[in-house]
C-alpha positions in Angstrom: 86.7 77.8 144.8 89.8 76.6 143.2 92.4 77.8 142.4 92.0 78.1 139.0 89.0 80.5 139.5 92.0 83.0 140.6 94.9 83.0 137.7 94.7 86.1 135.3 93.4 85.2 132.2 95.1 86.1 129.2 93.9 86.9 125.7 96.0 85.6 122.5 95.5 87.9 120.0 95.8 86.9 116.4 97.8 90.1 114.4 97.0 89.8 110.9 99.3 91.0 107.8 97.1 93.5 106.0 98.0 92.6 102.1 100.6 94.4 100.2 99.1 97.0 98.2 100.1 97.9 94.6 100.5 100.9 92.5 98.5 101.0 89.5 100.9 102.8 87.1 100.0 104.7 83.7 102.8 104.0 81.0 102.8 107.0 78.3 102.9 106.3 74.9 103.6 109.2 71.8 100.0 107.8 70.6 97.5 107.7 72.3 95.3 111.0 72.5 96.0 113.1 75.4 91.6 113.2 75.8 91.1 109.4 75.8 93.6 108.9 78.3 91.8 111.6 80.4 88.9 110.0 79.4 89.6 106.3 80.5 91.1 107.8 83.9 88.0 109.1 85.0 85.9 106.2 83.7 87.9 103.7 85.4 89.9 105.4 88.6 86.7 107.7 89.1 88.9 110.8 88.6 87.6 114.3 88.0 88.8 116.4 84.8 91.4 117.8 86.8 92.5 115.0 88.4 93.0 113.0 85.3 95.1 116.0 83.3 97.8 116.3 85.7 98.0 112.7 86.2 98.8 112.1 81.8 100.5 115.1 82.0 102.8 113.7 84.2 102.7 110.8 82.6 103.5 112.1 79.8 106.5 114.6 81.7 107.9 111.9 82.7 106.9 108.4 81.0 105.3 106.9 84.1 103.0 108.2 86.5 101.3 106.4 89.2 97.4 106.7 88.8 96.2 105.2 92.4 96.8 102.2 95.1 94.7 99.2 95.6 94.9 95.9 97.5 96.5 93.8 94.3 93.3 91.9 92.7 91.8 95.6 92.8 95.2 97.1 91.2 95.2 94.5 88.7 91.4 94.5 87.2 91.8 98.1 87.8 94.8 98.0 85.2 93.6 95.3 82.5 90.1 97.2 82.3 91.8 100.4 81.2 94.5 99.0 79.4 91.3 96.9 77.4 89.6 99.8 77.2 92.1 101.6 75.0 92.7 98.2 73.2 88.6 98.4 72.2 89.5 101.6 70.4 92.9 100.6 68.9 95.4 102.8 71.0 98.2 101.3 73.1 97.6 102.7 76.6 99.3 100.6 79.1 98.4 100.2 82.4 101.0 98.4 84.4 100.9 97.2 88.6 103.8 97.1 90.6 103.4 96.0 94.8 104.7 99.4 96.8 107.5 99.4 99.0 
């Protein structure tokens, strides 16, 4: 034997950043029916009626709320589809993304 065979052998581990997530943010508008926007947040963000009111209400409290998190491509299709969405049916609901802190 050599004396290789008898050195410890150590392991290099490779840490990998996990991606900056990114809030998907509902911007309130004075237009836009209260029941559509409940409408395209459980279409879209697969929220339950409850869910989905007190997330416009607050939107609506307080001008922004923010609907859910997602890794960024996510957070973005996420936004344009509802944001489109309300487009289809001429309101103008905004969905906005913002990375998290």
């Amino acid at each position: 034997m050599s004396d290789a065979d008898f050195r410890p052998r150590t392991k290099t581990e490779i840490k990998t950043q996990r991606p900056r997530l990114h809030k998907v943010i509902l911007v309130n508008d004075d237009y836009t029916p209260r029941e559509f926007v409940v409408m395209v947040l459980k279409a879209e963000f697969r929220m339950n009626e409850s869910q989905a009111y007190r997330v416009m209400l607050t939107a609506h409290q307080r001008g922004v709320c923010v609907v859910a998190v997602f890794a960024r491509d996510i957070a973005e299709t996420k936004a344009t589809r509802a944001t489109e969405m309300a487009r289809s049916q001429g309101y103008p609901l905004l969905f906005t993304t913002e990375p998290e802190e």
